[in-house]
VMD Tcl script that builds the backbone (N, CA, C; Angstrom):
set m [mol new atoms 246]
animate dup $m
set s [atomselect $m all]
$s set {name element resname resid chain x y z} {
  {N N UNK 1 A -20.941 2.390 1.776}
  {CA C UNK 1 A -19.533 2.067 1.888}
  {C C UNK 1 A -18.758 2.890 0.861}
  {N N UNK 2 A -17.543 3.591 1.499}
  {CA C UNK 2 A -16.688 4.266 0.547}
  {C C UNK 2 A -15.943 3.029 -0.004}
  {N N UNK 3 A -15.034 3.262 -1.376}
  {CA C UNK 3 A -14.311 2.370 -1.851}
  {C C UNK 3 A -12.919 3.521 -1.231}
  {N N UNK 4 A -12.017 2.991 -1.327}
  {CA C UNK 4 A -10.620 3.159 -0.654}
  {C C UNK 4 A -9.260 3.396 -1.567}
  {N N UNK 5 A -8.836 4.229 -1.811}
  {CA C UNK 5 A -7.850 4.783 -2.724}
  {C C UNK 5 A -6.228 4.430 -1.727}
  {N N UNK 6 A -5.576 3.369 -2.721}
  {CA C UNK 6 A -4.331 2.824 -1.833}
  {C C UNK 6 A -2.740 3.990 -2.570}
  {N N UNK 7 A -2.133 4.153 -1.761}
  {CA C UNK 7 A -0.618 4.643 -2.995}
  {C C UNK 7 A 0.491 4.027 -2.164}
  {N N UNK 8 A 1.669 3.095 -2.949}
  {CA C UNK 8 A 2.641 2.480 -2.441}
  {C C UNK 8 A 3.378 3.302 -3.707}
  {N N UNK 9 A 4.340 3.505 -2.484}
  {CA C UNK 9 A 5.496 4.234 -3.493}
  {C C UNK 9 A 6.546 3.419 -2.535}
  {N N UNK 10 A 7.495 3.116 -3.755}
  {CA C UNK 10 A 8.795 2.369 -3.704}
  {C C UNK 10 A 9.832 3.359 -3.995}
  {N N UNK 11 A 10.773 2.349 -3.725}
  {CA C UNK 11 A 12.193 3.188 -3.707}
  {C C UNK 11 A 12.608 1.869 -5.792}
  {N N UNK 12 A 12.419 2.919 -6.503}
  {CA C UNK 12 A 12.555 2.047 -8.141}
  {C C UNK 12 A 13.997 1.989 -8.085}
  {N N UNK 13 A 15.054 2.791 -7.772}
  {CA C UNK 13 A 16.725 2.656 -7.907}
  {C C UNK 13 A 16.692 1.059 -6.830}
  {N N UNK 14 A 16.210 1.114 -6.025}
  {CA C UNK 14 A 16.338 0.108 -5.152}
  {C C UNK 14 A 16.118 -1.340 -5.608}
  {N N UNK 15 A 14.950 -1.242 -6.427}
  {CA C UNK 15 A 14.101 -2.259 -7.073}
  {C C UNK 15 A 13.385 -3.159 -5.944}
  {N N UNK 16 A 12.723 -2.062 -6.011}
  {CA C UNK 16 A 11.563 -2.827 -4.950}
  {C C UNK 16 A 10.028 -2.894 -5.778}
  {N N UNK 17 A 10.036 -2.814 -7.040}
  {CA C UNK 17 A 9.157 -2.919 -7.932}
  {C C UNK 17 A 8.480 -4.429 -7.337}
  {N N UNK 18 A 9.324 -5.316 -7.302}
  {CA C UNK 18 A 8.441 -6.736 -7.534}
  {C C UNK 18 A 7.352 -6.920 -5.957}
  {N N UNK 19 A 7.724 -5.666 -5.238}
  {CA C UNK 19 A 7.194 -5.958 -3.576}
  {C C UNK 19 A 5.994 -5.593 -3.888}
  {N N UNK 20 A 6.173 -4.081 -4.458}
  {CA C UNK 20 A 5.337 -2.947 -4.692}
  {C C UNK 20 A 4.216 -3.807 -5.492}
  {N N UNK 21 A 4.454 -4.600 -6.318}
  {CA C UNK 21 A 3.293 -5.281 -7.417}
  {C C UNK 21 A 2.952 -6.548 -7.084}
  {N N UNK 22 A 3.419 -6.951 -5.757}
  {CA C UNK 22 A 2.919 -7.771 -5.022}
  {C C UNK 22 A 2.009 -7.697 -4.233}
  {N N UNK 23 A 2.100 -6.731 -3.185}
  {CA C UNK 23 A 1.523 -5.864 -2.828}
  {C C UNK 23 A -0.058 -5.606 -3.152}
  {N N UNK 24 A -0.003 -4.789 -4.229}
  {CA C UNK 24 A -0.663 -4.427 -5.080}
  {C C UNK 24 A -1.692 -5.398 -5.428}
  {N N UNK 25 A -1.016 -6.516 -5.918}
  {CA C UNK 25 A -2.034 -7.499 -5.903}
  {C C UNK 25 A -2.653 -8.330 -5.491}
  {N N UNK 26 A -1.752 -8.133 -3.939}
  {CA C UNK 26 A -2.159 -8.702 -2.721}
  {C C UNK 26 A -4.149 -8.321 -2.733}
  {N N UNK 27 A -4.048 -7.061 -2.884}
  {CA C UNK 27 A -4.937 -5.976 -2.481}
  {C C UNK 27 A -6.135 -5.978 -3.260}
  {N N UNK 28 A -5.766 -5.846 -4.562}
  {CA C UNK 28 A -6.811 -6.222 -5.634}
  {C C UNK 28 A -7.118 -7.440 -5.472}
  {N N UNK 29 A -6.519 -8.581 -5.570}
  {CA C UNK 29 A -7.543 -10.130 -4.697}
  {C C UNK 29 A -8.538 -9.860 -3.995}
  {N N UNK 30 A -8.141 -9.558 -2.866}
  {CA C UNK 30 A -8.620 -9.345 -1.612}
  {C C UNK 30 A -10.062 -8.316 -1.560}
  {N N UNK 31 A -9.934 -7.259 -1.956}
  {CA C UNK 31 A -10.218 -6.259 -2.225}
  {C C UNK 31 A -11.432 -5.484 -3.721}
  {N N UNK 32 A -11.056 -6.065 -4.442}
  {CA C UNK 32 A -11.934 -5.622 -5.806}
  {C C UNK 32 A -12.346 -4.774 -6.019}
  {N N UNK 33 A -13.668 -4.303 -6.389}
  {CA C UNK 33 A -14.210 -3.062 -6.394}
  {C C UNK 33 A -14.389 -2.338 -5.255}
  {N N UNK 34 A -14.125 -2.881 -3.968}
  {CA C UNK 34 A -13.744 -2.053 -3.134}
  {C C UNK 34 A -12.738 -0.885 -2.908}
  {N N UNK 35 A -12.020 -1.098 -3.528}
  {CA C UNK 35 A -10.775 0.072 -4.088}
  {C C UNK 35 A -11.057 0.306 -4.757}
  {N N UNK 36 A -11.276 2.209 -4.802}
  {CA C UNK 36 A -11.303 3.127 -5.679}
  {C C UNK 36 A -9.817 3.222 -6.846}
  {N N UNK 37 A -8.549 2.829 -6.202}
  {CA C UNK 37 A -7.270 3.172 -6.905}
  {C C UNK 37 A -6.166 2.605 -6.521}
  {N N UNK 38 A -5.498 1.242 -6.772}
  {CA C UNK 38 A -3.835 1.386 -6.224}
  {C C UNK 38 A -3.108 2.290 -6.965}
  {N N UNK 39 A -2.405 2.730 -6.517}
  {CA C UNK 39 A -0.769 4.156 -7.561}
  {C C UNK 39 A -0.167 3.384 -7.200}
  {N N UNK 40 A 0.780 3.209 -7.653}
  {CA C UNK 40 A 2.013 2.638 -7.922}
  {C C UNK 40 A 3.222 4.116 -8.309}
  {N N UNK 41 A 3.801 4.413 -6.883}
  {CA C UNK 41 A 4.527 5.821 -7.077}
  {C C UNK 41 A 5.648 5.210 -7.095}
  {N N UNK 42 A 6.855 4.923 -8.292}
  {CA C UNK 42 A 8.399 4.846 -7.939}
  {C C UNK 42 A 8.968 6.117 -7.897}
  {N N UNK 43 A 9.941 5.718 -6.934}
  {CA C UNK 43 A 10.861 7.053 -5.897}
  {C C UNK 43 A 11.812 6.541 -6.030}
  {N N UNK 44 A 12.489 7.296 -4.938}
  {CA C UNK 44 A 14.306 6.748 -4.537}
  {C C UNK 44 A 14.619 6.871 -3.086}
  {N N UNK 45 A 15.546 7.031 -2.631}
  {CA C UNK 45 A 15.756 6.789 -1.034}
  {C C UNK 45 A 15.404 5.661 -0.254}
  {N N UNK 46 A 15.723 4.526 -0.949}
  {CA C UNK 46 A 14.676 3.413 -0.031}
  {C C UNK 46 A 13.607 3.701 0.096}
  {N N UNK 47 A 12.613 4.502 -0.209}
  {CA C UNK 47 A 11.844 4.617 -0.140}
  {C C UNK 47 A 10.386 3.083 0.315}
  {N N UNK 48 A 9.772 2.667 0.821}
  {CA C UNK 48 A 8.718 2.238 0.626}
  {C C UNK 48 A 7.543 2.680 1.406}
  {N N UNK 49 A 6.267 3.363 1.003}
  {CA C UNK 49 A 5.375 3.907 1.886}
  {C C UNK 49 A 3.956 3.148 1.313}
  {N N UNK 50 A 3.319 2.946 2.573}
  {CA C UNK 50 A 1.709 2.808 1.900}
  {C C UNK 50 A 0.602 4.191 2.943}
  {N N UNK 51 A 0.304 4.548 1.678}
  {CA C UNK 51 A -1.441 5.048 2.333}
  {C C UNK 51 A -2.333 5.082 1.829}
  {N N UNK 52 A -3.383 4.781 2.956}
  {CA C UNK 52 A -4.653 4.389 2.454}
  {C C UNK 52 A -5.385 6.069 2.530}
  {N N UNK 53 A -5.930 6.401 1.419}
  {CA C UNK 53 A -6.342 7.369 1.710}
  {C C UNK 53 A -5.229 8.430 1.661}
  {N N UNK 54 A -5.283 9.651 2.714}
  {CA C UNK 54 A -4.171 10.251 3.082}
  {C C UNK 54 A -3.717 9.665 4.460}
  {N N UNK 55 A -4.061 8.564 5.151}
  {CA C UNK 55 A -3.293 7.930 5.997}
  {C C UNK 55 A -2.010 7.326 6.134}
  {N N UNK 56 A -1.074 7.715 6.764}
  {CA C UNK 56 A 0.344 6.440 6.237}
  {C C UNK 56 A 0.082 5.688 7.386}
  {N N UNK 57 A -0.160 4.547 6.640}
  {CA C UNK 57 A 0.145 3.095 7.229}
  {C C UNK 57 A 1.392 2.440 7.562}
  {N N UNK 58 A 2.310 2.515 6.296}
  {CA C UNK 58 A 3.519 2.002 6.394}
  {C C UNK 58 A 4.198 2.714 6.103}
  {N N UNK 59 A 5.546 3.313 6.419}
  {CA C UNK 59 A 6.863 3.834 6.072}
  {C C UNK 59 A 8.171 2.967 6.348}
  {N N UNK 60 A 8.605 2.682 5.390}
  {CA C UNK 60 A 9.800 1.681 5.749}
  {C C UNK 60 A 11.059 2.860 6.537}
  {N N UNK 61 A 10.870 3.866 6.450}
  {CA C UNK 61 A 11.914 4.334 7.140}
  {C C UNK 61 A 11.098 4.548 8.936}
  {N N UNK 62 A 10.231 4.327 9.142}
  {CA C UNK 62 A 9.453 4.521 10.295}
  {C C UNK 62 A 9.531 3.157 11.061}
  {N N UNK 63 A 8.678 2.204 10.112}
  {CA C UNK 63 A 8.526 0.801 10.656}
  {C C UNK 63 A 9.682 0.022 10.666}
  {N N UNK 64 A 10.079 -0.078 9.519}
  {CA C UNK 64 A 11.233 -0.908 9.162}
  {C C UNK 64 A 10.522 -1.705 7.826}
  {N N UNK 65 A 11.228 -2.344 7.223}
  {CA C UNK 65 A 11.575 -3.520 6.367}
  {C C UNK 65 A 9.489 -3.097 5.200}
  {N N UNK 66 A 9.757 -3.861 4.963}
  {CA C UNK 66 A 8.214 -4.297 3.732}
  {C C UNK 66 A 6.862 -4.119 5.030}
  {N N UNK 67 A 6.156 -3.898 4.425}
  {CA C UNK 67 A 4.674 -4.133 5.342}
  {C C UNK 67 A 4.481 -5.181 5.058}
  {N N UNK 68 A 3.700 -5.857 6.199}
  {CA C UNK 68 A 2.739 -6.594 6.405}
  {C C UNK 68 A 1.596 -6.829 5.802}
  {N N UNK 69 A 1.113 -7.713 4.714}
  {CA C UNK 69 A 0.478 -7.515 4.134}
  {C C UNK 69 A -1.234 -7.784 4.873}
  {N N UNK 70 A -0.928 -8.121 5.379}
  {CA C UNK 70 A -2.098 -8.663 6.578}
  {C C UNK 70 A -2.364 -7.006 6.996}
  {N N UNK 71 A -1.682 -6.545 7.543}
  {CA C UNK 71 A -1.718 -5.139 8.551}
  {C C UNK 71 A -2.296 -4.520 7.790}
  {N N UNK 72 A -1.809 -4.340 6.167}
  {CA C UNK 72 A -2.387 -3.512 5.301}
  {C C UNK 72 A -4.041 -4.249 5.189}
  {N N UNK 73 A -4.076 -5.270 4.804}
  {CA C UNK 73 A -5.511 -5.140 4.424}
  {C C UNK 73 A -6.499 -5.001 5.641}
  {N N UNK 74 A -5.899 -4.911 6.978}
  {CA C UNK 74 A -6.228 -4.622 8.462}
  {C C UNK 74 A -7.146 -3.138 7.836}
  {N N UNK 75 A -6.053 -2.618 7.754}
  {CA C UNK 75 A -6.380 -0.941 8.035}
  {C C UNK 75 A -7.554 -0.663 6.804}
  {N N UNK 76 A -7.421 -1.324 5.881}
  {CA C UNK 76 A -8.271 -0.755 4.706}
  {C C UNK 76 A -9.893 -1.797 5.058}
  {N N UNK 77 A -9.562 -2.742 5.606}
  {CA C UNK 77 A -11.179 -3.104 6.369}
  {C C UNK 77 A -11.432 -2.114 6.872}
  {N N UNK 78 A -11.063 -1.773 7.779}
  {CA C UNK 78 A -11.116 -0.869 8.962}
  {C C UNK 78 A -11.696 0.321 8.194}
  {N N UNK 79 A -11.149 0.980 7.521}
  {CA C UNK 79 A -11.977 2.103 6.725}
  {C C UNK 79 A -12.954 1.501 5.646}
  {N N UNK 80 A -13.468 0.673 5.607}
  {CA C UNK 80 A -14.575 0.479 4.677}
  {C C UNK 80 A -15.612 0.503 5.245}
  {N N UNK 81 A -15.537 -0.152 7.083}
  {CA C UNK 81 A -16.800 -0.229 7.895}
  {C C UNK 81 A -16.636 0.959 8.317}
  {N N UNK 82 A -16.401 2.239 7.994}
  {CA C UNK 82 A -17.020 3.540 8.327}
  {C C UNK 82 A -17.978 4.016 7.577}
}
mol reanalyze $m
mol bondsrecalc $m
mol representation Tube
mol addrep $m
């Protein structure tokens, strides 16, 4: 089993910090030494993105609104049973 390298980058002018480290720790619960890395990237533009890997999962300008935190830990199962 690979461990799984996450990066959520927020929009920080926005203050979407408290999502982003929610998030985050959604993941590490869930998750543990199974993740190689959350980043924590603050940006600007509204920004909010997740990828696992070099995958984007979420783009708030794509999807809309916050991810799903469910969806996210969807996709990062999903790459562990490879």
């Amino acid at each position: 089993m690979t461990a799984v390298r996450v990066r959520i980058t927020y929009c920080a002018e926005c203050g979407y910090e408290d999502a982003a480290a929610d998030l985050a720790r959604a993941l590490m619960i869930e998750f543990r030494e199974k993740l190689s890395a959350i980043e924590l990237v603050p940006f600007v533009d509204g920004t909010f993105d997740v990828r696992i890997g070099d995958d984007l999962v979420h783009s708030m300008l794509r999807d809309g609104g916050f991810p799903n935190p469910d969806l996210v830990k969807a996709a990062i199962t999903s790459r562990l049973r490879v």
